[in-house]
N, C-alpha and C positions, 0 to 999 in steps of 0.2 A: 504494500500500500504506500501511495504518496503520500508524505502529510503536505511536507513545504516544498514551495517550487520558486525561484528564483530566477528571473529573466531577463538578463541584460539587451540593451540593444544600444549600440554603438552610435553617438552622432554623424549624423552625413556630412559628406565632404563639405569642409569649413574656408572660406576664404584665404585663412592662413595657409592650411594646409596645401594650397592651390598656390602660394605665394613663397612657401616655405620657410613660411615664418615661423618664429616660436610664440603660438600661441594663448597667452599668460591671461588673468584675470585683468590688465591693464591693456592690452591690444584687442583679444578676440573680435572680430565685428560679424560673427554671426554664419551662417549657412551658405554655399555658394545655391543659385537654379535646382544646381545638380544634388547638391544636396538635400533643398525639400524634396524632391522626386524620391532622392534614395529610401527617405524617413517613410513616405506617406505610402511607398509602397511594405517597408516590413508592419507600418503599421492597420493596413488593409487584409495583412495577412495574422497578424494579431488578434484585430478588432473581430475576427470568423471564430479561433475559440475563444475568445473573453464570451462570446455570447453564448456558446455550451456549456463553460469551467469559468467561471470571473474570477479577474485580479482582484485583488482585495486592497492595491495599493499600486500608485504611481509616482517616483521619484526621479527630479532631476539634480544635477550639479549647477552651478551657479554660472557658471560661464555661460554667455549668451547663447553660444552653438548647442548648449547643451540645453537650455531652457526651449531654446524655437525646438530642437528636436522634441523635449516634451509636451509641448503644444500640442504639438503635429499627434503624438500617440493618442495627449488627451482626448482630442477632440472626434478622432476617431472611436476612439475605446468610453469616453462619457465619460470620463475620471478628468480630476483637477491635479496636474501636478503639483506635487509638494517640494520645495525648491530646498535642499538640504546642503548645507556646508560641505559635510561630512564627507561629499560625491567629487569634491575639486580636486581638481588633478594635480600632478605637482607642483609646487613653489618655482618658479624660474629667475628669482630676483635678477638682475640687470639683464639677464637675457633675454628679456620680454618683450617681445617683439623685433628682434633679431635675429635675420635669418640664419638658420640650422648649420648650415655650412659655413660662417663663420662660429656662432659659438661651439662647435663640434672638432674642427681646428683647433682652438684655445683652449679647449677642455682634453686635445689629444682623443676625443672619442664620446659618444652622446654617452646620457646618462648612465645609461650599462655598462656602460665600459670600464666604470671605477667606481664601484656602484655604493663604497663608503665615502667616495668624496664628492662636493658638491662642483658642479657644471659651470657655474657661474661665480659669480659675489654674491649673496642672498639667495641659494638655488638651496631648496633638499639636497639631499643625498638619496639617490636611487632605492636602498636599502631603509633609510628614514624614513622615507615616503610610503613605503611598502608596508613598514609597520603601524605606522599612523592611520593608511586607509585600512588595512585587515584588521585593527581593533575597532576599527567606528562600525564596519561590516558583523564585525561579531554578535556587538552590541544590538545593530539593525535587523539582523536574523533572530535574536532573543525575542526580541518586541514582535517581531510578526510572527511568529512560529503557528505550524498552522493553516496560513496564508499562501496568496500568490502575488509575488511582489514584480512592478516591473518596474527597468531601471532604463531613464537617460543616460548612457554612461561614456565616462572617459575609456578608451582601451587599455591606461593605465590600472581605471578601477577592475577591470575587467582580470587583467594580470593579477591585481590584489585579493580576487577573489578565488580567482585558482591556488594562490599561494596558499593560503589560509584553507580551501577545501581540501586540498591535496596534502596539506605537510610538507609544501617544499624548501620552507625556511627562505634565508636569502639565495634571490637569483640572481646570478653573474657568469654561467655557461651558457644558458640556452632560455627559452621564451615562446611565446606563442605569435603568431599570427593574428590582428584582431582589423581588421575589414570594416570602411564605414557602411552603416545601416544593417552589418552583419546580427545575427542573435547567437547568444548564446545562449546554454537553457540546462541549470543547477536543482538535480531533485532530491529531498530526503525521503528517503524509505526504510520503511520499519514492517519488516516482516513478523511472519505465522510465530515465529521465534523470541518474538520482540528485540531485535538486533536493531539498529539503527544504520545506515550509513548513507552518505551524500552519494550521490551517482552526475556525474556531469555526461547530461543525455545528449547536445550536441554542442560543436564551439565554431563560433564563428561562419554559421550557415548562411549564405549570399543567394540561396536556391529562386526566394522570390526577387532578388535583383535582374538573375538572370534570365528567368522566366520572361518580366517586363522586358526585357532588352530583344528578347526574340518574338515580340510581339503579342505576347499572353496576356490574361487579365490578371493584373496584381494582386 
């Protein structure tokens, strides 16, 4: 049996991210075209079982890209997103809004790459950051337990929440893939035995991106 199910879904392509820029809580300016399309189509594909199985809850990060992507879910899905600190992505202090290829040079390597040092002047640490979002995640999972929760989310947050389901401590070898408008989809089950364990059902599924691209209804 399922009790909790947790459902990320990734912000669409962001202006920055078209610009390659780093984009911080003081630059983001929001979604490119491409990315309402990306949003409005996982969330067209969302909004089909929310109405068999309902969320019970809708959350965004605070950065603008992340707020329009929950718009886009809300309005589809009839939920009001809840706009949570908790959900912001890394600290990038002076690299904000400076393109990636420069501060990735000065840093010798993105975030990952030194993942106890900070990237910037005022930046997390790759590893700091990891721990900061997997305890506010912990905390968010207690409160809803139960529930079916879906997430605006940074691909960052996304990383912090594999870390924390999985046990994989700090990352600094390897990593995941996380695709804008991609879902990924976190279940807890608790069998005939009463055993409990988190099952990650898929990551980073782009299925209805591709669909739409070849002409399909979203």
């Amino acid at each position: 049996m399922i009790t909790t199910e947790l459902v990320f879904v990734r912000h669409g392509e962001a202006r920055c991210n078209v610009d390659g820029r780093v984009g911080g809580p003081a630059t983001c300016t929001g979604l490119t075209h491409r990315g309402y399309l990306q949003v409005q189509r996982a969330a067209a594909q969302l909004a089909a079982e929310h109405r068999a199985q309902p969320f019970t809850a809708l959350y965004a990060g605070p950065r603008l890209r992340l707020q329009q992507s929950g718009q886009i879910l809300g309005q589809a899905l009839g939920l009001e997103p809840l706009i949570e600190p908790g959900l912001d992505g890394p600290a990038h202090g002076e690299a904000d809004g400076k393109p990636w290829h420069y501060v990735k040079t000065a840093a010798n390597g993105g975030p990952h790459a030194h993942p106890d040092q900070p990237w910037a002047t005022g930046s997390d640490t790759w590893n700091g950051y990891l721990q900061r979002a997997e305890a506010f995640l912990c905390d968010l999972i207690a409160r809803h337990d139960g529930g079916r929760v879906l997430f605006a989310a940074h691909g960052e947050t996304i990383l912090a929440a594999h870390a924390l389901l999985l046990g994989l401590g700090p990352m600094t070898e390897a990593g995941f893939t996380v695709s804008h408008a991609s879902v990924t989809r976190w279940q807890h089950h608790h069998n005939r035995l009463g055993q409990r364990r988190w099952m990650l059902d898929r990551h980073n599924d782009t299925a209805h991106l591709a669909a739409a691209a070849a002409g399909a209804t979203p």
